[in-house]
Each structure stands twice: as structure tokens, then as C-alpha cells.
C-alpha positions as CSV (number, residue, x, y, z in Angstrom):
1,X,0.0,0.0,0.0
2,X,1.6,3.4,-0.9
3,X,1.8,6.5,1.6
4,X,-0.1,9.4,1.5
5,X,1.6,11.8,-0.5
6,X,-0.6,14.0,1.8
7,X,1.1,12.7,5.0
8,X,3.5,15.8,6.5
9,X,7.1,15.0,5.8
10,X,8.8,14.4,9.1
11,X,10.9,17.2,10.8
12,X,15.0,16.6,10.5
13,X,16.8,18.5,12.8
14,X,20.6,18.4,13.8
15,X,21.9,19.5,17.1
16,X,25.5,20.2,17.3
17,X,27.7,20.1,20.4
18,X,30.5,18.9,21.3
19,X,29.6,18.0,25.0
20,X,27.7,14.4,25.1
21,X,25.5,15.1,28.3
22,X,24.5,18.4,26.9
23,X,23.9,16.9,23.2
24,X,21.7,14.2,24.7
25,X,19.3,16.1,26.9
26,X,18.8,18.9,24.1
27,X,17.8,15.7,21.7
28,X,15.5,14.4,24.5
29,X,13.6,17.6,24.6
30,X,13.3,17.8,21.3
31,X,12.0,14.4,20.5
32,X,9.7,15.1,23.1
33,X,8.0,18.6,21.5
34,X,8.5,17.1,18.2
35,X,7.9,13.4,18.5
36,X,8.2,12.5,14.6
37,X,11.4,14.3,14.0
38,X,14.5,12.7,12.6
39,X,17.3,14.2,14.7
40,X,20.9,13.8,13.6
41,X,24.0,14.8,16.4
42,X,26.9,16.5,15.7
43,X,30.0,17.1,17.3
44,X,32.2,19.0,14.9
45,X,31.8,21.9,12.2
46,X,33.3,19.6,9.2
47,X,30.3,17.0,10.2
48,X,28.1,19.1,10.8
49,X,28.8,20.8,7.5
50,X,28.8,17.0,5.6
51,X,25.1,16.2,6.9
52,X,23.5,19.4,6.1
53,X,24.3,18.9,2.5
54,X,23.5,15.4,3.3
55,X,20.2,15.6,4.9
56,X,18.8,19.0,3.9
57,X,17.5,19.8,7.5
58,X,14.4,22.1,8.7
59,X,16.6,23.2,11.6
60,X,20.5,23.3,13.1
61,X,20.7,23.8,16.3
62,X,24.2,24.6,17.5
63,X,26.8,25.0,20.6
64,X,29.5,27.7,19.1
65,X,32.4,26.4,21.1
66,X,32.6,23.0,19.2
67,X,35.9,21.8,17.5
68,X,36.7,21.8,13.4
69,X,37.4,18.1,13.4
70,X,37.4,15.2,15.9
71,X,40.3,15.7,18.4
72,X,40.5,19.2,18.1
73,X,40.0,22.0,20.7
74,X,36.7,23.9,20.7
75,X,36.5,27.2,20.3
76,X,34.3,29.9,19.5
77,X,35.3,30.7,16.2
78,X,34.7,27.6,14.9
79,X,31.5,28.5,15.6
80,X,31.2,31.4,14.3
81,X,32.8,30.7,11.0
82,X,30.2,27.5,10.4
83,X,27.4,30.2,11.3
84,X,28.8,32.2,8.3
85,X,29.4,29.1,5.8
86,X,25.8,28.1,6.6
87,X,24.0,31.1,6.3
88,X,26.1,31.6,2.9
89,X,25.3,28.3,1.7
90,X,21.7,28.0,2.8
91,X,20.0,31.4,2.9
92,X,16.9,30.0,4.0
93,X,18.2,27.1,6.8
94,X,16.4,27.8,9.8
95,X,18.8,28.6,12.7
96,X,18.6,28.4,16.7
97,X,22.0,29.2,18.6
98,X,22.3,27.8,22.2
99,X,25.2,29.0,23.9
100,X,27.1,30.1,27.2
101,X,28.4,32.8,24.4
102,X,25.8,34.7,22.6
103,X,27.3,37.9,22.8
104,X,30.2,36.4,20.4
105,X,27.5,36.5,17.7
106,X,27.7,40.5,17.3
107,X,30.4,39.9,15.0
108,X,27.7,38.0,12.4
109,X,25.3,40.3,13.1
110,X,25.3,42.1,9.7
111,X,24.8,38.6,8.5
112,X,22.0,37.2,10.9
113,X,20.4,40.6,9.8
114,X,20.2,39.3,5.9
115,X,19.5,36.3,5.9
116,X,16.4,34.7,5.1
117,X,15.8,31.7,7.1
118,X,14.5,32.3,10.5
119,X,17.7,33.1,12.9
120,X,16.7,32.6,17.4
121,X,19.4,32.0,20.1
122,X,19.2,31.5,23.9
123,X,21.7,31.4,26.5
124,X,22.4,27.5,27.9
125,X,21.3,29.1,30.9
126,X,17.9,29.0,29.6
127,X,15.1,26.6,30.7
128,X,14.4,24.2,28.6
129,X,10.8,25.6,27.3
130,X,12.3,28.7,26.7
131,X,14.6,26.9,24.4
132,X,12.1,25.2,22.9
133,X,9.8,28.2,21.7
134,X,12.9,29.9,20.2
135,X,13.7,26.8,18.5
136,X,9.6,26.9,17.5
137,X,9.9,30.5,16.1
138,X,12.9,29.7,14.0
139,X,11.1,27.0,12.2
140,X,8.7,29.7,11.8
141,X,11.3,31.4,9.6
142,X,11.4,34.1,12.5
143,X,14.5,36.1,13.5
144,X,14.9,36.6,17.5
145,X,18.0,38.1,18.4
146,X,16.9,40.5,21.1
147,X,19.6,38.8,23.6
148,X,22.0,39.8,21.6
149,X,23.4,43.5,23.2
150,X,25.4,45.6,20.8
151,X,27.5,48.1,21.8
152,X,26.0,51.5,20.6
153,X,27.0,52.7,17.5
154,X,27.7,51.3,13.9
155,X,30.4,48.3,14.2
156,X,32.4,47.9,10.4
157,X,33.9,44.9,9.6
158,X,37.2,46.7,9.2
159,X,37.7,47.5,13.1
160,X,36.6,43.8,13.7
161,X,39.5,42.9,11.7
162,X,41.9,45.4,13.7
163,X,40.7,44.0,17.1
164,X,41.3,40.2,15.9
165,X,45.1,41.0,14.5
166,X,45.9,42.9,17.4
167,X,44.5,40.8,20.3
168,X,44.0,37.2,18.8
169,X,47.3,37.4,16.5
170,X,49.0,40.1,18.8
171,X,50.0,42.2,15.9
172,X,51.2,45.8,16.1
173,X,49.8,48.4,14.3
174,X,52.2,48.6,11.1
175,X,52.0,45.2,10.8
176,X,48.1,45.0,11.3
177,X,48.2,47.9,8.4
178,X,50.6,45.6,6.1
179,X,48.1,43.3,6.7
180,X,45.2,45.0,6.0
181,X,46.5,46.9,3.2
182,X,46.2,50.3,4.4
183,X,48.3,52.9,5.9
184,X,48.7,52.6,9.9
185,X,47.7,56.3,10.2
186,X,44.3,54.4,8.8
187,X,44.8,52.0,11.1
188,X,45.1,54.5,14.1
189,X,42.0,56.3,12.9
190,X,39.9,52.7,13.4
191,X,41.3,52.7,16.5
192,X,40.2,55.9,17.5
193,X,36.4,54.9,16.1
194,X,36.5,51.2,18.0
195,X,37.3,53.3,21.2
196,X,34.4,55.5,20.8
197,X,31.9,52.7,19.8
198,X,33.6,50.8,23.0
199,X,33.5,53.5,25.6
200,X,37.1,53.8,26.0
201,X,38.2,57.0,26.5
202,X,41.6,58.1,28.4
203,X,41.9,58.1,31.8
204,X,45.1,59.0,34.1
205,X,46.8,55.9,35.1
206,X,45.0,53.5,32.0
207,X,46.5,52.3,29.4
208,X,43.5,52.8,26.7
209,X,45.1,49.8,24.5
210,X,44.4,47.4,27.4
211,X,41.0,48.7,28.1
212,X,40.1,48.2,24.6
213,X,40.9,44.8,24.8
214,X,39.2,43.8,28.0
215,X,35.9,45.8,26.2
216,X,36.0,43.7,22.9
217,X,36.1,40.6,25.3
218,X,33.1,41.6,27.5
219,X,31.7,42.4,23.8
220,X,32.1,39.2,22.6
221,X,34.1,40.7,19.7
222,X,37.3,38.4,20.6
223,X,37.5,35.0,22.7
């Protein structure tokens, strides 16, 4: 006897974290809200990459400190960078972000902003229903993001890529200018605007260069 071609096509969700205890209880809750689903766990960014083109899923709901491959440290830019390559890839993949480091996602925001699948996050701290209507209005195709604090003031990609050569790679500025292909007086000016945005301003007795630092950190613009 052949199925309904009316029948709802299941739900296929992957959940991606590198931490088994955590992995498993977010896949219990969500085989419990969404009983038919066909959920797929992930522990790395290059499988997690593999089984969305494999699978096509309605939802991926991701950790950002995981690893790139299988014995490899997790970090938050691993993250970050699979949150890019899928929303390049798949404009319309729906999206939920659970995390101990949201604020980390303010340097995507530009492209949480465009794209066109829905886009919620929640801290880990989070109850679970709480997790489980953000994860609802992202299959919705809805964009939640009101956790997400930034900084006042217009952010350009540019002064991220100061902040990361100087604090991730530890890079001074004629070198971050080589670099980036400008002069350093141009690199000096994006300091100057990174400061204001940041709300570092000089002080007797401060070293601004070290206050900028510990401000993209509480920002979530660096590790």
C-alpha cells in the first residue's frame, strides 16, 4: 500500500555540540515537542557541514564552542565561522543558537540581519521551554536576536579585523596595516572609532590599549 503523498514530511533536525551530556538532553527535549522528527547529532563543524548537504534539514541547532574536526580544541570561532558558511550556503536554513556565548554572535550580526531563514538564540542558561519556543519561532522562519546587546554605535567589519590582528594574533599596528592593506595612520584612525563605539576613553593611570581589549572581550568581539 503506498503513503499518502498527503502525510507531513517528518521534521530533520541536527543538534550540534561537542559535550555528550548536553547533546543528549537537548535531543531528548526535542524528540519530546516534536515526536516524529528525525534528529541527527553533531559534534564538529566539518560533520556538521557534511550532513547538512547530506540531509537538507528544517533546523540546526548549534553550541559555538565546538571543534573543526574530531580531536581538536573547541572554540568559539569555529562556531562562528560554520554560522557564516551556513548562512552563505543556505540562505533559508532555519537557525537556533544555544550558547554560554551569545554575545560572540555580534560579529555576524550584519549577516543574521540578511539572511532569510529564521535566525533565534538562547543562553544555555535558559530553561528548557524557553529553548524550545525559540527553537519553534525559528522553524517559523522568524528572527529573534533580542539577547544579543550591541554596543551602541555602527560596528564595520574593518575595526573587527583590527581588534582580531591585534588581540588574537598580537600584531602591532604597522604590521596589522601591512596586513590589511592600508596605511597605519588608517589603522590609528579605526582605532580611534573602536574606542568611541567601545566606551574607552583616556583616563590617568590607563592604558587605553588594554582597556580596549578587556571591552571587545566583555563584547564578545574576541575570545
Amino acid at each position: 500500500m503506498s503513503k499518502d503523498s498527503s502525510e507531513p514530511t517528518p521534521l530533520k533536525i541536527i543538534i550540534v555540540d561537542d559535550h555528550g551530556l548536553i547533546l543528549e538532553k537537548t535531543s531528548e527535549y526535542l524528540q519530546q515537542q516534536y515526536p516524529e522528527a528525525k534528529l541527527f547529532q553533531m559534534t564538529t563543524a566539518k560533520m556538521t557541514l557534511e550532513q547538512v548537504a547530506r540531509v537538507q534539514p528544517d533546523l540546526v541547532a548549534i553550541d559555538l564552542s565546538i571543534p573543526e574536526t574530531d580531536g581538536e580544541v573547541a572554540r568559539v570561532d569555529t562556531g562562528i565561522q560554520l554560522l557564516r558558511t551556513l548562512m552563505e550556503n543556505y540562505p533559508t536554513l532555519n537557525i537556533f543558537v544555544q550558547s554560554s556565548y551569545i554575545k560572540a554572535l555580534v560579529r555576524i550580526k550584519p549577516d543574521i540581519d540578511s539572511h532569510n531563514g529564521g535566525f533565534t538564540l538562547a543562553d544555555k542558561a535558559l530553561f528548557s521551554q524557553d529553548m524550545l519556543n525559540r527553537i519553534e519561532l525559528s522553524l517559523q522562519g522568524i528572527t529573534h536576536t533580542k539577547d544579543l546587546k550591541l554596543p551602541p554605535g555602527e560596528f564595520k567589519s574593518e575595526w573587527l579585523q583590527v581588534i582580531d590582528l591585534a588581540f588574537q594574533d598580537g600584531l602591532q599596528d604597522k604590521t596589522v596595516a601591512e596586513k590589511m592593506g592600508v596605511s597605519e595612520r588608517t589603522v590609528r584612525h579605526y582605532w580611534t572609532k573602536i574606542q568611541d563605539v567601545l566606551n574607552v576613553y583616556p583616563e590617568p593611570g590607563k592604558n587605553m590599549r588594554i582597556q580596549t581589549e578587556r571591552r571587545a572581550r566583555e563584547e564578545g568581539f574576541i575570545d
